[in-house]
VEXDREN-67169 format. One record per residue: x, y, z of N, C-alpha, C, O, CB in turn. Coordinates in pm, whole numbers, padded with zeros to 5 digits, always signed. Glycine has a CB too. Example, Ala and Ser with C-alpha at 12.3 -4.5 7.8 and 13.67 -1.06 7.14 Angstrom:
# residues 2
+01319-00569+00780+01230-00450+00780+01320-00330+00780+01424-00332+00846+01131-00447+00905 +01285-00225+00708+01367-00106+00714+01290+00003+00787+01341+00114+00804+01408-00060+00572 
//
This chain:
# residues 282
+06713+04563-02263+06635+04439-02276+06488+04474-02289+06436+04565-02224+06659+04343-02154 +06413+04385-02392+06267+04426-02407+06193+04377-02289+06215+04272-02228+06201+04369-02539 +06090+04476-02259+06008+04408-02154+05905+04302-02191+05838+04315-02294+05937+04508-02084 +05883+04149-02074+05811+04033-02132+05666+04104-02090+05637+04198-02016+05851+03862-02060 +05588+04015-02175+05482+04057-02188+05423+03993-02052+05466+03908-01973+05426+04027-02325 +05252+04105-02064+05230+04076-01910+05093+03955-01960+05089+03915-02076+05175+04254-01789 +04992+03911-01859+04925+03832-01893+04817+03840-01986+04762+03734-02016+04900+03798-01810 +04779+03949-02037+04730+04000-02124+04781+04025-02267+04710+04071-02356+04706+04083-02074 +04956+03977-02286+04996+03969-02406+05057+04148-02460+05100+04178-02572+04859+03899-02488 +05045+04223-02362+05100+04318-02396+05186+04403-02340+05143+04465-02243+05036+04360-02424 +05313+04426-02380+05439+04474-02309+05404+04585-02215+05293+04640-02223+05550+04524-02411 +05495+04622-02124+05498+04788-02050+05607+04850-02189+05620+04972-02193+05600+04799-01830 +05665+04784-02272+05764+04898-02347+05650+04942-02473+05668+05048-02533+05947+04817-02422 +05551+04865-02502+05445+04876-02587+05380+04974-02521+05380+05086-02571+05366+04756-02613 +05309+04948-02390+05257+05107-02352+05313+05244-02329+05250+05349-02318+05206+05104-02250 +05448+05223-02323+05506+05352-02288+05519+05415-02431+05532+05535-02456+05651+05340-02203 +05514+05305-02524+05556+05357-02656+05386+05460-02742+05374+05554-02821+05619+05179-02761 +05297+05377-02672+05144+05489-02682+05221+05658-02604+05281+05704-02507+04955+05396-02529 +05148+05696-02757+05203+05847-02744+05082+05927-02722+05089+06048-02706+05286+05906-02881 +04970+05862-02722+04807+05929-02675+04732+05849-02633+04755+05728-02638+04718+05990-02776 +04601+05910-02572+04538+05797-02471+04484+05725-02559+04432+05625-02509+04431+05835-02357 +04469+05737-02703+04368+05656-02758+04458+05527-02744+04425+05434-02670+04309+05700-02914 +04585+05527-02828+04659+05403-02814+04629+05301-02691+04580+05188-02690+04798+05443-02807 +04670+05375-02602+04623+05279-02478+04504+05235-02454+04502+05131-02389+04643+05329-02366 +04370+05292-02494+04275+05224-02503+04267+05147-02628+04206+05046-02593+04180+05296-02480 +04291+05138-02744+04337+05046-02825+04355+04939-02747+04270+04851-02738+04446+05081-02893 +04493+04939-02671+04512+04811-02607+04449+04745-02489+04449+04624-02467+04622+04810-02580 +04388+04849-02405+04298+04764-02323+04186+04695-02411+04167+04573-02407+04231+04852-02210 +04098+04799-02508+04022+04669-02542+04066+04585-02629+03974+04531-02690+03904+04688-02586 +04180+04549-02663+04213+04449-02718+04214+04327-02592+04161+04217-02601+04344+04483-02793 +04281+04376-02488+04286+04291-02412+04152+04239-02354+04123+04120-02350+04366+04331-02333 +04086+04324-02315+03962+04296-02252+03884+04152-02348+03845+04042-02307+03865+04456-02255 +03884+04216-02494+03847+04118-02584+03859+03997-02590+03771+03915-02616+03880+04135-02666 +04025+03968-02555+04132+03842-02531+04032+03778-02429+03952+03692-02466+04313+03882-02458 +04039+03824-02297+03935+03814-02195+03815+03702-02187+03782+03588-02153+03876+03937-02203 +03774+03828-02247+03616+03777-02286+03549+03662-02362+03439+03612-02341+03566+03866-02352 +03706+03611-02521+03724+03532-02615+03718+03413-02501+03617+03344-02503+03856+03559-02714 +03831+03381-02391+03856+03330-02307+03737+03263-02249+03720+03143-02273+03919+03405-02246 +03673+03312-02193+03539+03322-02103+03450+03218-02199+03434+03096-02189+03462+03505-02085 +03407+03297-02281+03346+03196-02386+03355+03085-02467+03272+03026-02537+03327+03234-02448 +03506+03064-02437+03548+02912-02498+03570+02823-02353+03656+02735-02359+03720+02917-02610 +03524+02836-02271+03577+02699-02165+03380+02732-02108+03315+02632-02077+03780+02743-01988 +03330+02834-02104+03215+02802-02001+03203+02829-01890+03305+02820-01820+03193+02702-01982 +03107+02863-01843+03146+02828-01645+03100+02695-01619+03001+02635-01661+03044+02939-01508 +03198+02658-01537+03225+02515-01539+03284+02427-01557+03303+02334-01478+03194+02478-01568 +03343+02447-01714+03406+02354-01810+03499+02335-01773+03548+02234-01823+03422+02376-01929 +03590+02407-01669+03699+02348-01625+03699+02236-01499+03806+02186-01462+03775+02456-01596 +03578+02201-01441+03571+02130-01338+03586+02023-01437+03582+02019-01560+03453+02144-01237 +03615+01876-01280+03644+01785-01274+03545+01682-01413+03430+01722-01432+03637+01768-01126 +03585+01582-01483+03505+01509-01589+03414+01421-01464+03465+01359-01371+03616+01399-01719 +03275+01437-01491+03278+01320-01447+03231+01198-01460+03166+01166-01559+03265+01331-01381 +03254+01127-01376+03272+00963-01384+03119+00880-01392+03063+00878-01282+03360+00907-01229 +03058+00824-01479+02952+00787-01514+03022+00663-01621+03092+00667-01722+02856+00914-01568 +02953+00543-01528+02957+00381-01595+02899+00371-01706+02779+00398-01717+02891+00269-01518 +02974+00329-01809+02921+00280-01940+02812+00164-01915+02822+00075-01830+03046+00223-02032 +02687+00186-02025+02597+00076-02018+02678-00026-02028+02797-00029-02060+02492+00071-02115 +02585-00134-01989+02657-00298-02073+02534-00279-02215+02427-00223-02236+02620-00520-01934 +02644-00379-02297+02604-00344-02465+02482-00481-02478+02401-00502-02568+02784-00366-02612 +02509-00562-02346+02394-00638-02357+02230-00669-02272+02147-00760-02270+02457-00732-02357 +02245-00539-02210+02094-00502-02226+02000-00518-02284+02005-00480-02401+02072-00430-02238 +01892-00570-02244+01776-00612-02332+01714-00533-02330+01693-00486-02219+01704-00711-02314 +01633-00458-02467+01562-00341-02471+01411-00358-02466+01373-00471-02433+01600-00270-02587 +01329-00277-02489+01178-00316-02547+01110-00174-02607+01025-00093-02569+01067-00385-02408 +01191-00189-02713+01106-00071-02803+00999-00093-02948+00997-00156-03054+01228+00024-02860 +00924-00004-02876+00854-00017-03012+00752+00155-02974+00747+00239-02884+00737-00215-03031 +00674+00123-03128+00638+00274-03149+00497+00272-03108+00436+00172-03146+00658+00334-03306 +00428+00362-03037+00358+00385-02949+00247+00545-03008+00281+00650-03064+00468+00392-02816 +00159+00510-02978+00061+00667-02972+00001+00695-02819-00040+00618-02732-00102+00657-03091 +00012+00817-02824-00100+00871-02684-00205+01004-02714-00222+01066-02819+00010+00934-02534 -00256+01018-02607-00332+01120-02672-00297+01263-02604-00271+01291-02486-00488+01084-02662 -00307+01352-02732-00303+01491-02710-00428+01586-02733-00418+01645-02840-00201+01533-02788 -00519+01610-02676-00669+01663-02672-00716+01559-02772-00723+01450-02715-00701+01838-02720 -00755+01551-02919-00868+01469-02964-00747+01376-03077-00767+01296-03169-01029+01579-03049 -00618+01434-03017-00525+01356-03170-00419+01269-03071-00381+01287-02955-00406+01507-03312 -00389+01157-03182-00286+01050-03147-00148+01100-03187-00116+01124-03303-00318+00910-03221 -00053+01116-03061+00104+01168-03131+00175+01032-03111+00190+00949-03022+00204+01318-03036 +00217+01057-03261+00323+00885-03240+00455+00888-03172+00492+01005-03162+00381+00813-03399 +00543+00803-03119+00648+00830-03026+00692+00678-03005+00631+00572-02991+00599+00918-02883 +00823+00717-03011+00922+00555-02954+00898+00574-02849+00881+00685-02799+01097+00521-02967 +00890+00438-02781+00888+00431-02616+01024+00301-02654+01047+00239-02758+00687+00365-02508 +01066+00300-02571+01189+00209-02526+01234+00206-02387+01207+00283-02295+01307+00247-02595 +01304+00106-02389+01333+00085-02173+01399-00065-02180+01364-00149-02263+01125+00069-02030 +01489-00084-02088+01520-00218-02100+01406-00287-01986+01325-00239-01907+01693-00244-02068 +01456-00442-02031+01343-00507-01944+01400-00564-01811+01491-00647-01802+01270-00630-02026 +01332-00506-01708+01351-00456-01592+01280-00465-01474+01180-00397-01498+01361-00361-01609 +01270-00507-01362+01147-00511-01298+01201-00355-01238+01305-00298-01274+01107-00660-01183 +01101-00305-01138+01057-00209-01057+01046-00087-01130+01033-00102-01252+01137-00197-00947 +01049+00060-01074+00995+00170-01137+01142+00273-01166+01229+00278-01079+00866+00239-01030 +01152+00326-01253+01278+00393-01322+01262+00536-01376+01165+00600-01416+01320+00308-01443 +01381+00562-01364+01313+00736-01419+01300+00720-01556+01298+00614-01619+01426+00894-01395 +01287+00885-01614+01185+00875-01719+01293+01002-01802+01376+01075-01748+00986+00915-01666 +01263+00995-01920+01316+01120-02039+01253+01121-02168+01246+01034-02254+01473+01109-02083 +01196+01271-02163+01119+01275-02272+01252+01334-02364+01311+01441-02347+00969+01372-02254 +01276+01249-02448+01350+01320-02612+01277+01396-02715+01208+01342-02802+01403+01204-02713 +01290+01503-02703+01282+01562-02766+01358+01642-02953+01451+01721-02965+01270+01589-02671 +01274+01582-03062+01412+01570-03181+01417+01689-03200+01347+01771-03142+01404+01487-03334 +01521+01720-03306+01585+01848-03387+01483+01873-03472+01369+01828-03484+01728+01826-03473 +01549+01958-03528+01436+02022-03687+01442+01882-03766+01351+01884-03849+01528+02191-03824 +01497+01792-03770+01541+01659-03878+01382+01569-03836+01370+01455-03883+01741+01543-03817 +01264+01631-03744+01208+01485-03707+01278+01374-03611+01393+01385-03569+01195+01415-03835 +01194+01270-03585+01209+01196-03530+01308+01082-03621+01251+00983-03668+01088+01177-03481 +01424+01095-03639+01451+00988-03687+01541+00904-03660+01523+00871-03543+01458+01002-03772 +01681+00818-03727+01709+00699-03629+01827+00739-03570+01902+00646-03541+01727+00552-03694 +01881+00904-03530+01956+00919-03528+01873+00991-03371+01937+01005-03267+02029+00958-03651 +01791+01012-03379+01681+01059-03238+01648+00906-03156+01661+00912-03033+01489+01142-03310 +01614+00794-03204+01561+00658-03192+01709+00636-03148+01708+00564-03048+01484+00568-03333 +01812+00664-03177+01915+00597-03158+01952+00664-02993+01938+00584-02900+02025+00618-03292 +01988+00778-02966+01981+00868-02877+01901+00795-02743+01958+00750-02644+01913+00994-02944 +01772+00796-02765+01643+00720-02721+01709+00615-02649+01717+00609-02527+01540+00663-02841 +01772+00502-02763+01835+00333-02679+01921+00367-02590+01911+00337-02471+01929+00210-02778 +02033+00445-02652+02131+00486-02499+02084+00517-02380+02117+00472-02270+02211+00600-02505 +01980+00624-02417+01914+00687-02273+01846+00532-02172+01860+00511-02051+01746+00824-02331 +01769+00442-02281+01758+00312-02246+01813+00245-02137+01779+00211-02024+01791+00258-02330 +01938+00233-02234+02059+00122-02164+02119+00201-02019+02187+00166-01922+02222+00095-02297 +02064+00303-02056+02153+00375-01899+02041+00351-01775+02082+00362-01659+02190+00596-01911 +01895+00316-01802+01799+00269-01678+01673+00328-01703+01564+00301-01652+01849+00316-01527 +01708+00428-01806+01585+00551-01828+01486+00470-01909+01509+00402-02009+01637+00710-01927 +01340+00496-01831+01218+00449-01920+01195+00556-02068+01113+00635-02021+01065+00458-01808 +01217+00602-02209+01192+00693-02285+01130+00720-02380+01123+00618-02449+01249+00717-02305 +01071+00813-02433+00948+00836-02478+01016+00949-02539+01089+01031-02483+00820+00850-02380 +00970+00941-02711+01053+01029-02780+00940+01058-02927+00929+00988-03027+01224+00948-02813 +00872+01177-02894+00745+01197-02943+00772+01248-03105+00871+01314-03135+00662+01308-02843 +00703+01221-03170+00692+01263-03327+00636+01319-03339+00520+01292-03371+00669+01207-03419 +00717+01518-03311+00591+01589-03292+00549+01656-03439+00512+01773-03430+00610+01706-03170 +00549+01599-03577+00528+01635-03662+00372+01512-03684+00303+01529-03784+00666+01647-03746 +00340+01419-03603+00239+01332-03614+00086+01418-03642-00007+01337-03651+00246+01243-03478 +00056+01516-03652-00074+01625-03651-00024+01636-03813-00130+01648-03875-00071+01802-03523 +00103+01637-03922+00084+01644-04018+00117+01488-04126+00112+01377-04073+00147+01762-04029 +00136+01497-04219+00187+01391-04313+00292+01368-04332+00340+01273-04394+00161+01396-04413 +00354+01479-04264+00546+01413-04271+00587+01374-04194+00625+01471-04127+00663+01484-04288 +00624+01244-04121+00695+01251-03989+00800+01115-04065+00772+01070-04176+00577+01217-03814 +00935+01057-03973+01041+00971-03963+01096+01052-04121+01117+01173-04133+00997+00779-03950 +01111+00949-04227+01194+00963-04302+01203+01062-04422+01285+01092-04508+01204+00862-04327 +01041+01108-04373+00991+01220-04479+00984+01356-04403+00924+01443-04466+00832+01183-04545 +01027+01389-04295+01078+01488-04217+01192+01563-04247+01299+01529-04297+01097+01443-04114 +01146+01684-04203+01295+01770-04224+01297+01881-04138+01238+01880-04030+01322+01834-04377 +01376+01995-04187+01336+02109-04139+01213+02196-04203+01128+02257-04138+01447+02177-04139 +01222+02188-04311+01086+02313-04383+00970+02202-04326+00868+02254-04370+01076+02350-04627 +00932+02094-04263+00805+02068-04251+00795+02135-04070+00719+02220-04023+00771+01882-04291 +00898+02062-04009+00947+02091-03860+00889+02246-03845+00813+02287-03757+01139+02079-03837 +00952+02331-03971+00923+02494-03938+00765+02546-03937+00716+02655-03905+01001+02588-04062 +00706+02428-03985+00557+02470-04036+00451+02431-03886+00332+02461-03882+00506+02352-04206 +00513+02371-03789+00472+02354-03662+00428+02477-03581+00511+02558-03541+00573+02290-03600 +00293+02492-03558+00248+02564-03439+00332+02554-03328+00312+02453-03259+00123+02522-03399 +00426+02634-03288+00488+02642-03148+00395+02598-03054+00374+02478-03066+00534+02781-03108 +00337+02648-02973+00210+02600-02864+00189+02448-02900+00214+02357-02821+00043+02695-02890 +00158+02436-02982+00097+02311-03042+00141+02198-02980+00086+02113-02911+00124+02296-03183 +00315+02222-03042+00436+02069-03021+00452+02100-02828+00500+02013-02757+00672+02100-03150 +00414+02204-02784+00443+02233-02648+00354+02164-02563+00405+02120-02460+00439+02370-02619 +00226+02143-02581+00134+02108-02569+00116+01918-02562+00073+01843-02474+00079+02189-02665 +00182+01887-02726+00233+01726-02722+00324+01698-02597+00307+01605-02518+00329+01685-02864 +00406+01775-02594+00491+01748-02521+00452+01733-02386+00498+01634-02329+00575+01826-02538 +00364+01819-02312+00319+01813-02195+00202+01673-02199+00183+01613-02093+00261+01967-02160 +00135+01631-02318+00068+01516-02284+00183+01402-02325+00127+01296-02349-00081+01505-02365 +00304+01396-02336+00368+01302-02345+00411+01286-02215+00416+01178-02157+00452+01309-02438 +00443+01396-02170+00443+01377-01972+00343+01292-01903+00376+01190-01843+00408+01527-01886 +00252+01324-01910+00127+01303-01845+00140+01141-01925+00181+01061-01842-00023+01432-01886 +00127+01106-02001+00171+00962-02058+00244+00875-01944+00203+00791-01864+00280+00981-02191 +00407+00948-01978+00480+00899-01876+00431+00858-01765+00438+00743-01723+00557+00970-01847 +00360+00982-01693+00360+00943-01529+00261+00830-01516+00278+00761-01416+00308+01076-01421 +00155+00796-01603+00069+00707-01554+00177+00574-01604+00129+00462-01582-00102+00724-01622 +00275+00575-01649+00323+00425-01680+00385+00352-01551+00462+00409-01473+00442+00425-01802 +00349+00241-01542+00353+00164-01403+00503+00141-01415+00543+00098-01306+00250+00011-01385 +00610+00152-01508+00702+00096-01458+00849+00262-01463+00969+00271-01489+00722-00070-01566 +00750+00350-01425+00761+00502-01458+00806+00562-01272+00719+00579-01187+00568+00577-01542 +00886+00574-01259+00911+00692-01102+00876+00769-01162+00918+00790-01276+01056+00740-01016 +00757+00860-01085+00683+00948-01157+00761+01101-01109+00760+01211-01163+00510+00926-01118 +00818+01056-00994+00924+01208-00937+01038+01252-01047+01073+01370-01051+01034+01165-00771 +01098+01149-01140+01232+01183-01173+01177+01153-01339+01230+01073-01416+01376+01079-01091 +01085+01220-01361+01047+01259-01497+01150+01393-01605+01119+01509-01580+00888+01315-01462 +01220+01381-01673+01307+01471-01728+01285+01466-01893+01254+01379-01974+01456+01436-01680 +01322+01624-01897+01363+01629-02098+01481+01661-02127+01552+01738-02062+01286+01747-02200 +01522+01575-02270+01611+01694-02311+01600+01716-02482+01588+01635-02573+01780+01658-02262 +01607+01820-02481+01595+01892-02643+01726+01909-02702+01827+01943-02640+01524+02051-02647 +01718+01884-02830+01790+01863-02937+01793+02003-03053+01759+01987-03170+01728+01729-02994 +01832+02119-03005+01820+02200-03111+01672+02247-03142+01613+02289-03042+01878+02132-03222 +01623+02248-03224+01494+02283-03267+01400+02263-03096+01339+02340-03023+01442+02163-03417 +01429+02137-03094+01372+02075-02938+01436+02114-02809+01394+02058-02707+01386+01918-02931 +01527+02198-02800+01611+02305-02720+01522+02368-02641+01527+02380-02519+01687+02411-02802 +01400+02429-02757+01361+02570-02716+01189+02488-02613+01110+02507-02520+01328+02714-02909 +01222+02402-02717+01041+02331-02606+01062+02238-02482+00971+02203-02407+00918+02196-02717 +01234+02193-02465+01235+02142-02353+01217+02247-02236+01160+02221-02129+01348+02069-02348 +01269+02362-02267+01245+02518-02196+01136+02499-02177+01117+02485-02056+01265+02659-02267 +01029+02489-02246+00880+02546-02237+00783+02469-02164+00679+02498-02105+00819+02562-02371 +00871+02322-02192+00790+02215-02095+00832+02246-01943+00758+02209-01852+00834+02042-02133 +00947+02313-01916+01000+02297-01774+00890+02441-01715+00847+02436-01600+01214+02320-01758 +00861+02537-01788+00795+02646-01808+00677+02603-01730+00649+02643-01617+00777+02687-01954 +00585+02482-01828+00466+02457-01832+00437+02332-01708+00339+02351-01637+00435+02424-01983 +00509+02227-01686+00512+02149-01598+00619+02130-01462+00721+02061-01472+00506+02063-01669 +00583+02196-01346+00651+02252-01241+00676+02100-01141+00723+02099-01027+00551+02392-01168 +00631+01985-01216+00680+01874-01134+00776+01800-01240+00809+01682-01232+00554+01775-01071 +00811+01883-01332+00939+01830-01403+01039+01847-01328+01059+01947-01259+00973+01889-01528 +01148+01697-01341+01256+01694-01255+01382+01780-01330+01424+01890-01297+01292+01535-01220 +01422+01706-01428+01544+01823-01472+01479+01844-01611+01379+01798-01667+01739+01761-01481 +01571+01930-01644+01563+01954-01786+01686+01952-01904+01705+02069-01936+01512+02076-01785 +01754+01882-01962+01826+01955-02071+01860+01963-02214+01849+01876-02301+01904+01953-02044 +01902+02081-02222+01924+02202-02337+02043+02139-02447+02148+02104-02394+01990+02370-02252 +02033+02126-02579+02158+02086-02649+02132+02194-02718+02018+02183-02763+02184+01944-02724 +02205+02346-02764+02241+02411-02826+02083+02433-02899+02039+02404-03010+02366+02364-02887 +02024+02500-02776+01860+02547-02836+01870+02669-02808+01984+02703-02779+01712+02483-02766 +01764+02778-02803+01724+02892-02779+01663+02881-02673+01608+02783-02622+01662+02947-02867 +01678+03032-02625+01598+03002-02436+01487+03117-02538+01510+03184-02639+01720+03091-02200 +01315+03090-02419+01253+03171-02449+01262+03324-02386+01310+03376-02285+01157+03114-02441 +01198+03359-02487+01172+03534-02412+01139+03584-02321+01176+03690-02272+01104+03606-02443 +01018+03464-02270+00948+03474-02153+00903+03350-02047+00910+03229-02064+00843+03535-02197 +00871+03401-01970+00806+03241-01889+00941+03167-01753+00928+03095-01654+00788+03075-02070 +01038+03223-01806+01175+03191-01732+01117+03115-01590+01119+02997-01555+01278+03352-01697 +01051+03263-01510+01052+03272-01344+00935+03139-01313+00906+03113-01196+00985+03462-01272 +00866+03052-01440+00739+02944-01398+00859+02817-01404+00817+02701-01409+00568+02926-01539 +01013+02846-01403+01084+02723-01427+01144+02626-01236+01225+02651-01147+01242+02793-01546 +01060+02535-01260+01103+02432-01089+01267+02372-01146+01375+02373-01086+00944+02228-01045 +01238+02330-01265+01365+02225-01244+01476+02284-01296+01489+02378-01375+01352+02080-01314 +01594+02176-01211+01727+02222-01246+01745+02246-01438+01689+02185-01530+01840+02091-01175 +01832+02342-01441+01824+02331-01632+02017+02306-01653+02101+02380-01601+01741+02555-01742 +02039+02217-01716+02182+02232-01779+02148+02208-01944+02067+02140-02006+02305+02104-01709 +02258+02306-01980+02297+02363-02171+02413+02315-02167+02512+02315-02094+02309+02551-02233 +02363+02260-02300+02523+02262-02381+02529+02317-02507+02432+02297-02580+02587+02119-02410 +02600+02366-02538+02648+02455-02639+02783+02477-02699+02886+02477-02631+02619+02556-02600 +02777+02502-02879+02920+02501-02926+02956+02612-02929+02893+02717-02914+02951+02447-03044 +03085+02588-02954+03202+02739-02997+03154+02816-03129+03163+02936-03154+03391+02681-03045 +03094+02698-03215+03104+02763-03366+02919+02761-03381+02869+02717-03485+03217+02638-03514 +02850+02804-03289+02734+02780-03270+02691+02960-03253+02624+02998-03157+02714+02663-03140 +02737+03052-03355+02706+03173-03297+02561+03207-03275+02529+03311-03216+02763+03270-03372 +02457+03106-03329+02334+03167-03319+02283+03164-03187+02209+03256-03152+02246+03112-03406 +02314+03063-03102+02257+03019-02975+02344+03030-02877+02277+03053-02777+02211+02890-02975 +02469+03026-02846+02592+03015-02802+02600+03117-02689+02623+03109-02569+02691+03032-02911 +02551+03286-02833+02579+03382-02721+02487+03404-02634+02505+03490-02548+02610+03500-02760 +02335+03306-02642+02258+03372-02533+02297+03277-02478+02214+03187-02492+02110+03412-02528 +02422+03232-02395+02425+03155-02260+02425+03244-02152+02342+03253-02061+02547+03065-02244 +02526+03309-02171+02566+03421-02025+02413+03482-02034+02337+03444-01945+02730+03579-02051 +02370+03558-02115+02226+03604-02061+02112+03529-02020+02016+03562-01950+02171+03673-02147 +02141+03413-02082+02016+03307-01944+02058+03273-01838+01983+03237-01747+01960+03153-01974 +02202+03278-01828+02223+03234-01669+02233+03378-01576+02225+03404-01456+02387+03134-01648 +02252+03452-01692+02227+03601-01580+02062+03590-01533+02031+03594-01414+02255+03793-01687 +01996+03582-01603+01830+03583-01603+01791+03493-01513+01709+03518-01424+01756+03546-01739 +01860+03354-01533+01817+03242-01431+01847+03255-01278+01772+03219-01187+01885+03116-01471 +01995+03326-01263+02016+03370-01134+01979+03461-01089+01979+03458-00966+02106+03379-01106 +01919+03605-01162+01843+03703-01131+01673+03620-01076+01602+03698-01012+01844+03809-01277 +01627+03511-01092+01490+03458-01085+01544+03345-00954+01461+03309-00871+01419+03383-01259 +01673+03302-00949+01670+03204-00831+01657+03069-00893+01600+02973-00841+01547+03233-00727 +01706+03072-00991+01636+02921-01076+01796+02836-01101+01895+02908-01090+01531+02971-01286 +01815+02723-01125+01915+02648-01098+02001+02623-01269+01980+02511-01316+01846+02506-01014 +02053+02678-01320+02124+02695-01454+02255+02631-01436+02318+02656-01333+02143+02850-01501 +02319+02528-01552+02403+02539-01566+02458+02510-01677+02402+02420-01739+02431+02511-01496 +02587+02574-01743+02587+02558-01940+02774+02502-01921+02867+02521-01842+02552+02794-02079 +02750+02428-02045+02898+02448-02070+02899+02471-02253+02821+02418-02332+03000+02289-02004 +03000+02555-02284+03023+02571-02416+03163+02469-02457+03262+02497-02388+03042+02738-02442 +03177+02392-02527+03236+02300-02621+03322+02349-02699+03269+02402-02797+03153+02241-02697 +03429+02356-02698+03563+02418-02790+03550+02331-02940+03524+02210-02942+03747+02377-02699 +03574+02414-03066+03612+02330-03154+03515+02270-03201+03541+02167-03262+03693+02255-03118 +03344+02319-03188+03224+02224-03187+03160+02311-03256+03181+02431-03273+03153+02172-03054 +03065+02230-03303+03026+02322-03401+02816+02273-03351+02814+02161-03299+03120+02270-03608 +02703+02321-03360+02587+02290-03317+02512+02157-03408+02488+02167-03528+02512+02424-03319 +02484+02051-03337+02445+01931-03365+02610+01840-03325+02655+01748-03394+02377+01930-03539 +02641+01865-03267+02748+01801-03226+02791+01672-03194+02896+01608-03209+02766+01844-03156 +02678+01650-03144+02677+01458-03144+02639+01417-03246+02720+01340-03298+02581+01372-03048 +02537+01438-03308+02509+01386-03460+02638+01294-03520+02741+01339-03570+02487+01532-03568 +02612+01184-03507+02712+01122-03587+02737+01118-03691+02841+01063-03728+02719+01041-03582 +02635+01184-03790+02744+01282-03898+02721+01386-03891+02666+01430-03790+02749+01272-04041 +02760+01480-04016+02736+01593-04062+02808+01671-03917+02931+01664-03919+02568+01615-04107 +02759+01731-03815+02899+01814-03738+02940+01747-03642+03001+01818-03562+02880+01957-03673 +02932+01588-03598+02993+01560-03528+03136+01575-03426+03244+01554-03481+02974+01513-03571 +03135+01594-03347+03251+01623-03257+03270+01506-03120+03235+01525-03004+03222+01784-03197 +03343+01373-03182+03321+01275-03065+03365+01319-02885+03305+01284-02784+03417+01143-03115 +03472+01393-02895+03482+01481-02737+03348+01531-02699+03266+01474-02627+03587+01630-02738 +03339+01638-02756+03243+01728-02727+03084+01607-02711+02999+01643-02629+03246+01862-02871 +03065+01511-02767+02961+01444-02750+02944+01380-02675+02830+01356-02637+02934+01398-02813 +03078+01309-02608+03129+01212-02474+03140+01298-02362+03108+01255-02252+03283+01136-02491 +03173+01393-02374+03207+01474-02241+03062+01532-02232+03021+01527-02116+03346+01603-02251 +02963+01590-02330+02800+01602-02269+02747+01494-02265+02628+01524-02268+02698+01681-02341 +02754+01388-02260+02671+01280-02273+02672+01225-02141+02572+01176-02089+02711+01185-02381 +02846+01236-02054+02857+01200-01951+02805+01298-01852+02774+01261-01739+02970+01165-01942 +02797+01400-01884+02803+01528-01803+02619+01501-01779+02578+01480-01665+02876+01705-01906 +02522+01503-01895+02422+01434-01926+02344+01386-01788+02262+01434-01711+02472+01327-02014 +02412+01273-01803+02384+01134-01706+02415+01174-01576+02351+01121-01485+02480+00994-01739 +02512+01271-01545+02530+01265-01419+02442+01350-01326+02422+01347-01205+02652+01290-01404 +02378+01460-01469+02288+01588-01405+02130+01452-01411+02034+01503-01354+02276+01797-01554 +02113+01376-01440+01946+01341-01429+01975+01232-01338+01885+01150-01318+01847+01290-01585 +02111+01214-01265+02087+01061-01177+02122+01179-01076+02115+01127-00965+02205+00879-01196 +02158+01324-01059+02127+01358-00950+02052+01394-00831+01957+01463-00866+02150+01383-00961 +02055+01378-00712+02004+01354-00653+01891+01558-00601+01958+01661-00606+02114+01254-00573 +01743+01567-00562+01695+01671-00571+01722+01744-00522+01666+01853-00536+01619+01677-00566 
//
């Protein structure tokens, strides 16, 4: 009788049948590989519990409209939205993709809305002539890094003076392109409450200036960004800093985007996951 395979997918009559050591290492790293494939499609994490976060009501009253503030001597334009509400509410700076600010960022924005969040979702292409529908990526790429980092930190400072603003539970989250500057804001402003990451780049440097909690999300078919998860959470736990990622099976990067790579799981299960990391408690 053949021997069943062990959990690794490979027989004892298969190893006995290696007639040199190479064979057998053949098959360990095959297995190891199996392993590792493993590891990287669920996440750490991804197997815990879903959790449970109340759908808005769809009849919420909003109050958006488009807004400037100032960043040293220039006006950056930005949706502000919030439903209408008495007392003081937390806060989320949106941060868009390489696409600009547009209604697919604005849209993002209302949900964050309807869930209690006061939000502020900056057009950080406003310093040139392209911004909403005349945006893209080749203008997005032509951005001074520092620069949009910089908006971003006076879009904070915005926030906190708004009276109907909890100025403690101020949060970002980046969108790809805006991935890498929600990093930079948590970097740069140490009374930021959380932070999170949709399938951005972590920076090179600056890690150990990070206060707030950080959660990533990230796809399977996302090889550009994907694989530096395990090395920021090695880095983040080497610094003491609070990381947590999940990678998305079957997903591909821009994932919520309701078109082009959409993945409605993968967008519902971060969206909830989302909500539950910025209503947590410090």
């Amino acid at each position: 009788m053949p021997s069943r395979p062990n959990i690794y997918g490979i027989s004892t009559q298969d190893l006995r049948g290696c007639r040199t050591r190479r064979c057998m290492w053949k098959s360990f790293v095959g297995a190891t590989c199996l392993c590792i494939a493993a590891y990287l499609l669920v996440g750490l994490g991804a197997l815990g519990a879903r959790p449970e976060v109340s759908r808005p009501s769809q009849t919420v009253d909003l109050d958006a409209q488009m807004v400037q503030y100032p960043s040293d001597s220039f006006n950056i334009r930005a949706y502000l939205v919030a439903a209408r509400s008495a007392g003081r509410h937390p806060a989320v700076i949106v941060v868009h993709s390489s696409e600009g600010l547009d209604e697919r960022m604005k849209d993002v924005s209302r949900r964050f809305a309807m869930e209690g969040f006061v939000v502020l979702a900056p057009d950080l292409l406003s310093r040139t002539a392209s911004s909403g529908a005349s945006a893209g990526p080749a203008s997005v790429a032509q951005l001074p890094a520092a620069r949009t980092v910089d908006d971003l930190k006076a879009a904070y400072d915005f926030l906190a003076k708004d009276s109907e603003v909890d100025t403690s539970t101020i949060s970002v989250v980046g969108f790809g392109w805006g991935g890498w500057r929600a990093f930079m804001l948590a970097e740069d402003m140490p009374a930021l409450f959380r932070a999170v990451i949709y399938y951005g780049t972590t920076p090179s440097a600056g890690l150990e200036n990070i206060h707030a909690p950080v959660l990533a999300h990230y796809a399977q078919y996302d090889y550009r960004n994907t694989g530096n998860a395990i090395s920021t959470e090695k880095m983040m736990k080497h610094l003491g800093k609070g990381f947590t990622y999940y990678i998305y099976p079957e997903a591909n990067a821009d994932f919520v985007d309701s078109s082009g790579q959409h993945n409605a799981e993968a967008a519902e299960l971060s969206w909830q996951r989302t909500l539950a990391f910025l209503r947590s408690p410090s």
